[in-house]
VOPAGU-2260 file (C-alpha; in pm, 1 decimal, decimal comma):
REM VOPAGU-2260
SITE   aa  ch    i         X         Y         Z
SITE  UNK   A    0    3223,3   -5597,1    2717,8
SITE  UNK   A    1    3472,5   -5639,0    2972,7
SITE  UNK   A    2    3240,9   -5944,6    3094,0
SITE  UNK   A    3    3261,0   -6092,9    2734,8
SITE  UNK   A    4    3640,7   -6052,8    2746,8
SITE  UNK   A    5    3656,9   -6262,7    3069,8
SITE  UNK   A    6    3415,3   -6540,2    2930,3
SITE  UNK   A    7    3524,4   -6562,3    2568,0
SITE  UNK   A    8    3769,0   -6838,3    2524,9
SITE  UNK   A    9    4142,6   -6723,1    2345,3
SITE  UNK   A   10    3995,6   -6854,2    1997,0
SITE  UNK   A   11    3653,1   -6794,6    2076,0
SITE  UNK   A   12    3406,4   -6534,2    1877,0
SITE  UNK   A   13    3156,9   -6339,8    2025,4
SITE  UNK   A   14    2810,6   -6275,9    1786,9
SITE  UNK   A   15    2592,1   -6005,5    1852,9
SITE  UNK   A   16    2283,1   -5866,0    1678,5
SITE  UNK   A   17    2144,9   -5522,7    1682,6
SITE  UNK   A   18    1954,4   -5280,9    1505,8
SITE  UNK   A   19    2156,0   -5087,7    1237,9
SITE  UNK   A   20    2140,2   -4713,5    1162,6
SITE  UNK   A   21    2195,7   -4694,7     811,6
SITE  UNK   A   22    1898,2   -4952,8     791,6
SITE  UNK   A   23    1693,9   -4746,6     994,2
SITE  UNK   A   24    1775,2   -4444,4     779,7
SITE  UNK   A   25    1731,2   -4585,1     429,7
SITE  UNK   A   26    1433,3   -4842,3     567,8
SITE  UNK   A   27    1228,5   -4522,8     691,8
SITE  UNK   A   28    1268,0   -4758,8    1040,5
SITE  UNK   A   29    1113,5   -4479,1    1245,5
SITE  UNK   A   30     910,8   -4658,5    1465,1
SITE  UNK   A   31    1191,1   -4833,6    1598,1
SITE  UNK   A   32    1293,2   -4528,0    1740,2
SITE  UNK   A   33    1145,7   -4506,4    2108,6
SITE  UNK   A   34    1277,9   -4464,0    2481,0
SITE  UNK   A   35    1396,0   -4911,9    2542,3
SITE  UNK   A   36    1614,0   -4822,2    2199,4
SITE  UNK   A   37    1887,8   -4599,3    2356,6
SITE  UNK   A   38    2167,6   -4678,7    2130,3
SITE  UNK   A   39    2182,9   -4702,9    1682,3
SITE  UNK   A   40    2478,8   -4851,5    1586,6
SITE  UNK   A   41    2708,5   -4850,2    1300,5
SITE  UNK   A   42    3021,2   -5027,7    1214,6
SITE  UNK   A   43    3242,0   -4729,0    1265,1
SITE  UNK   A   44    3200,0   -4659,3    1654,8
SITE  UNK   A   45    3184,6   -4976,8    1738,4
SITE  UNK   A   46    3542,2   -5088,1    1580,6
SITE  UNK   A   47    3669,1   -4840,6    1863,7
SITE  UNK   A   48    3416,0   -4948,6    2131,2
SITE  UNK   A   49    3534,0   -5304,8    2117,3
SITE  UNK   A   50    3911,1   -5194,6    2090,1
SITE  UNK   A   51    3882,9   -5006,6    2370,4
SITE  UNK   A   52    3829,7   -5341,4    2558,1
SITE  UNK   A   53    4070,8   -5542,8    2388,1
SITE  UNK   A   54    3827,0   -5730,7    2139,0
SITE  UNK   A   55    3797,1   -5680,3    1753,3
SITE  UNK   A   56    3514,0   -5659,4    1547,8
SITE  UNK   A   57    3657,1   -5842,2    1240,5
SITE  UNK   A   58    3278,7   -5975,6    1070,8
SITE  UNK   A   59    2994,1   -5796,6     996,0
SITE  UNK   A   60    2672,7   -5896,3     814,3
SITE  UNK   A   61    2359,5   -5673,5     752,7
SITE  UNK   A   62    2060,4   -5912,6     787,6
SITE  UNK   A   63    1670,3   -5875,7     797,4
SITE  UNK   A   64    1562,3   -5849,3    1112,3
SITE  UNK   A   65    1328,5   -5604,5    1221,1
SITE  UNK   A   66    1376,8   -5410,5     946,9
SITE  UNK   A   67    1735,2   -5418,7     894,1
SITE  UNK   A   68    2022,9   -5499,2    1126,8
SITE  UNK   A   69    2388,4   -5546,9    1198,0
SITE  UNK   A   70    2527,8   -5891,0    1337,8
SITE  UNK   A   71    2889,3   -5856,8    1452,0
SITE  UNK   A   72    3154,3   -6104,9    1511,9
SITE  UNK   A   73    3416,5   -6009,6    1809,1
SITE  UNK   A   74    3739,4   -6183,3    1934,5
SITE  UNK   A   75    4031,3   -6116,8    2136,8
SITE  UNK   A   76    4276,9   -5886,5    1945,6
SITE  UNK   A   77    4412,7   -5868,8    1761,4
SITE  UNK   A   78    4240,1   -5998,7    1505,7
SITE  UNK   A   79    4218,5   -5903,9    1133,0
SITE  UNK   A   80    3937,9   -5783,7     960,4
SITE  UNK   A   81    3827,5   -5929,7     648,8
SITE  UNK   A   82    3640,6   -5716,2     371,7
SITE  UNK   A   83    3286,1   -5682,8     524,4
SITE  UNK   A   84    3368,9   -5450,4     805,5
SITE  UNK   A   85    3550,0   -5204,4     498,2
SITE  UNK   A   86    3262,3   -5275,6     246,4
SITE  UNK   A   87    3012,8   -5132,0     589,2
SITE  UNK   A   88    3255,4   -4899,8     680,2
SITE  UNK   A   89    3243,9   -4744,0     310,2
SITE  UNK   A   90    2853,4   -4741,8     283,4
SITE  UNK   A   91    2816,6   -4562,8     602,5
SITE  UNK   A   92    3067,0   -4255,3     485,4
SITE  UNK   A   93    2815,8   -4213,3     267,2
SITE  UNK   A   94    2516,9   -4123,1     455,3
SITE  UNK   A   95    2269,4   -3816,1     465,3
SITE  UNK   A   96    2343,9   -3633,4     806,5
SITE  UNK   A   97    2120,4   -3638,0    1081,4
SITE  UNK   A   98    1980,5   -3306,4     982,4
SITE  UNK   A   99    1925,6   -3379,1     599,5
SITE  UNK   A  100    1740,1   -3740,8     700,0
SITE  UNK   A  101    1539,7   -3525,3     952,7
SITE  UNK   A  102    1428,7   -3333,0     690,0
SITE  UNK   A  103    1332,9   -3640,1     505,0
SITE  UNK   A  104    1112,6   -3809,5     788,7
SITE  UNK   A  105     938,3   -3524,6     821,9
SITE  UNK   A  106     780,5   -3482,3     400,1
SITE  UNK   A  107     715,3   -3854,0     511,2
SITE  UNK   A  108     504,6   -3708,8     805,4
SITE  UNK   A  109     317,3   -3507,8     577,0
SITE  UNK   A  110     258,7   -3800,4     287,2
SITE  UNK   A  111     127,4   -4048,8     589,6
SITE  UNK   A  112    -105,8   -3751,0     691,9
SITE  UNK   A  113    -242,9   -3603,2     342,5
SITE  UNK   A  114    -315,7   -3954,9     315,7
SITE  UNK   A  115    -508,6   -4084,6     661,9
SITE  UNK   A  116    -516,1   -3720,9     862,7
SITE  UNK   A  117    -670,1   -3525,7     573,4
SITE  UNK   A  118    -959,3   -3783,1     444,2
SITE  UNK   A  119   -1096,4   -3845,7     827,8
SITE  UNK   A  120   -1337,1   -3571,1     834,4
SITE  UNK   A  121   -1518,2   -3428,4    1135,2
SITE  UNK   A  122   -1871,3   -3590,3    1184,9
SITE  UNK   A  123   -1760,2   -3805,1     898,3
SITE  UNK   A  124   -1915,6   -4195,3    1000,2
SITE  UNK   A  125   -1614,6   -4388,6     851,2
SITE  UNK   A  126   -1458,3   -4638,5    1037,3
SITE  UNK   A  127   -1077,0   -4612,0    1040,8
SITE  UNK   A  128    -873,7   -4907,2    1210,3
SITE  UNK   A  129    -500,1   -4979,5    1249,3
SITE  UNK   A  130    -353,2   -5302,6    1192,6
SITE  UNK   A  131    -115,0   -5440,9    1401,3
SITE  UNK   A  132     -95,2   -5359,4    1797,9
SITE  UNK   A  133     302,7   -5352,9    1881,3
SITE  UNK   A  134     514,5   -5100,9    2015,0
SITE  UNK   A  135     629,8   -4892,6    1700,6
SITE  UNK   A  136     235,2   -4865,0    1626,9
SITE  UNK   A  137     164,5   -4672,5    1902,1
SITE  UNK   A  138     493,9   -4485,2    1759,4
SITE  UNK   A  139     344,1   -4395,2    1425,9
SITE  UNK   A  140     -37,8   -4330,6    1614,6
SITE  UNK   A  141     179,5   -4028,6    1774,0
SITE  UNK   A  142     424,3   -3951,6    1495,6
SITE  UNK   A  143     178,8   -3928,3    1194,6
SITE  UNK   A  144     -74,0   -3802,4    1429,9
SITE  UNK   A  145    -361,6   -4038,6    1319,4
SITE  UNK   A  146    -451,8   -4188,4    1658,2
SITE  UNK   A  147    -779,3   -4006,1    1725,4
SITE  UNK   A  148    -911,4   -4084,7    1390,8
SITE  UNK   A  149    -846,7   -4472,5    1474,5
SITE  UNK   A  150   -1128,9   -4685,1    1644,1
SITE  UNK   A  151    -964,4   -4991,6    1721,2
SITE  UNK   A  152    -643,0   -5198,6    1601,1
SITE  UNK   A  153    -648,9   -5517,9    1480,8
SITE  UNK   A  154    -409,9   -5772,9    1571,3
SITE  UNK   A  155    -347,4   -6148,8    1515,6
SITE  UNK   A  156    -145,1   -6208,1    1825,4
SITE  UNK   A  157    -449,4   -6336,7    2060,4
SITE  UNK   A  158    -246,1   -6265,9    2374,8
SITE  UNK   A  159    -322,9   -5849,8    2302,2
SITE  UNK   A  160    -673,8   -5893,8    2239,6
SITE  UNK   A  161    -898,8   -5705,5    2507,7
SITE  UNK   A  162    -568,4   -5483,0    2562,4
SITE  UNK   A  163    -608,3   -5073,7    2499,4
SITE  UNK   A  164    -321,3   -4913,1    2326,5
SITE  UNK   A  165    -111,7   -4644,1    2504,8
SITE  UNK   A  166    -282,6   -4311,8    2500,7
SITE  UNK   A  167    -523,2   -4337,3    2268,2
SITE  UNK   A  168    -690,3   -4642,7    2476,5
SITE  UNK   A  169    -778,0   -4855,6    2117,6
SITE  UNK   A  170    -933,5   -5163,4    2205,2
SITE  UNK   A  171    -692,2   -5432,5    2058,0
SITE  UNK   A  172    -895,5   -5676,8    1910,9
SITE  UNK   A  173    -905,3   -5999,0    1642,3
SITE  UNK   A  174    -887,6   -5870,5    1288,3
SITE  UNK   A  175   -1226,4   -5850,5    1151,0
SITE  UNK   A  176   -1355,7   -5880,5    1459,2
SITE  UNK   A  177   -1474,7   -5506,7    1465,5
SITE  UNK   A  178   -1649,2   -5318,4    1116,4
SITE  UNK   A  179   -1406,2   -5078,0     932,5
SITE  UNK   A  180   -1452,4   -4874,0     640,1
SITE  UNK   A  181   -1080,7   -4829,0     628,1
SITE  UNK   A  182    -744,9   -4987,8     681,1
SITE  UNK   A  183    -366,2   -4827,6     798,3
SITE  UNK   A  184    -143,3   -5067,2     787,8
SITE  UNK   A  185      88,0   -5028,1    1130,4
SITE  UNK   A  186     274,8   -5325,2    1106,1
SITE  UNK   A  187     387,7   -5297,9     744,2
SITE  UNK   A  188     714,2   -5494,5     775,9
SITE  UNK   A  189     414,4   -5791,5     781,4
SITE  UNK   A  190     274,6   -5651,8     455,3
SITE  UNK   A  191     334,1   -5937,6     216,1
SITE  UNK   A  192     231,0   -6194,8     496,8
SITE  UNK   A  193     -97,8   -5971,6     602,6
């Protein structure tokens, strides 16, 4: 930040975008949650984060990017802030704590298994694939536990096919390209599209 307070001009504004926690909370966002994704912002912190280095957030928009996520406008302060950082600021006060969402990820653990987990049964000849080969799919193979009852995953990007996932070692192939009984969606923000 002290690098964007050198570069930005006097009148200048500074956009960022980033992923938002309040999205990732209410969106379920879980498998955006990995080791590259150090940081979950929220209005709040970062009002003091760029005061501390003489800049003011004084714009904010939520917007639909993967998922749900914050764009910020920044210049030199002082600089006022118009409504949307108090209309963020407000909605954030009003979030479950970490402990209470915790609690909330996990019955969602349990409905994703009751409903893959539970029906792949041992010696059972049903083909189960995933579809979609990105990061946060490996993610969910771990978190719901459903990776060892997957055969392959399907994906349309043609620059993963004949790639293994992490782990698990799925081949990553063409959809269709490989029979299956059955179906778990893994990139679901694609839903409507798929």
């Amino acid at each position: 930040l002290d690098g964007v307070k050198l570069l930005l001009e006097r009148d200048g504004t500074f956009v960022f975008e980033t992923g938002y926690w309040p999205a990732i909370q209410s969106g379920m966002l879980i498998d955006t949650i990995e080791h590259e994704h150090i940081h979950y912002f929220a209005v709040e912190p970062l009002l003091g984060l760029f005061a501390r280095h003489g800049l003011s957030l004084f714009h904010v928009e939520q917007v639909p990017t993967k998922g749900g996520s914050l764009r910020g406008y920044v210049g030199h302060a002082p600089k006022a802030q118009d409504a949307t950082v108090a209309a963020l600021r407000q909605l954030e006060e009003g979030l479950p704590s970490l402990a209470a969402w915790a609690n909330h990820v996990e019955g969602h653990q349990a409905h994703v298994q009751a409903c893959v987990v539970q029906k792949v049964r041992p010696g059972h000849r049903e083909r189960w694939v995933g579809y979609g080969a990105a990061v946060g799919s490996t993610l969910q193979c771990y978190h719901f536990a459903f990776g060892a009852a997957l055969v392959a995953l399907w994906d349309d990007n043609a620059s993963r096919h004949g790639l293994v996932s992490p782990g698990f070692h799925l081949p990553v192939v063409a959809p269709n390209s490989s029979p299956a009984d059955r179906i778990v969606l893994l990139a679901w923000r694609y839903a409507d599209r798929i």
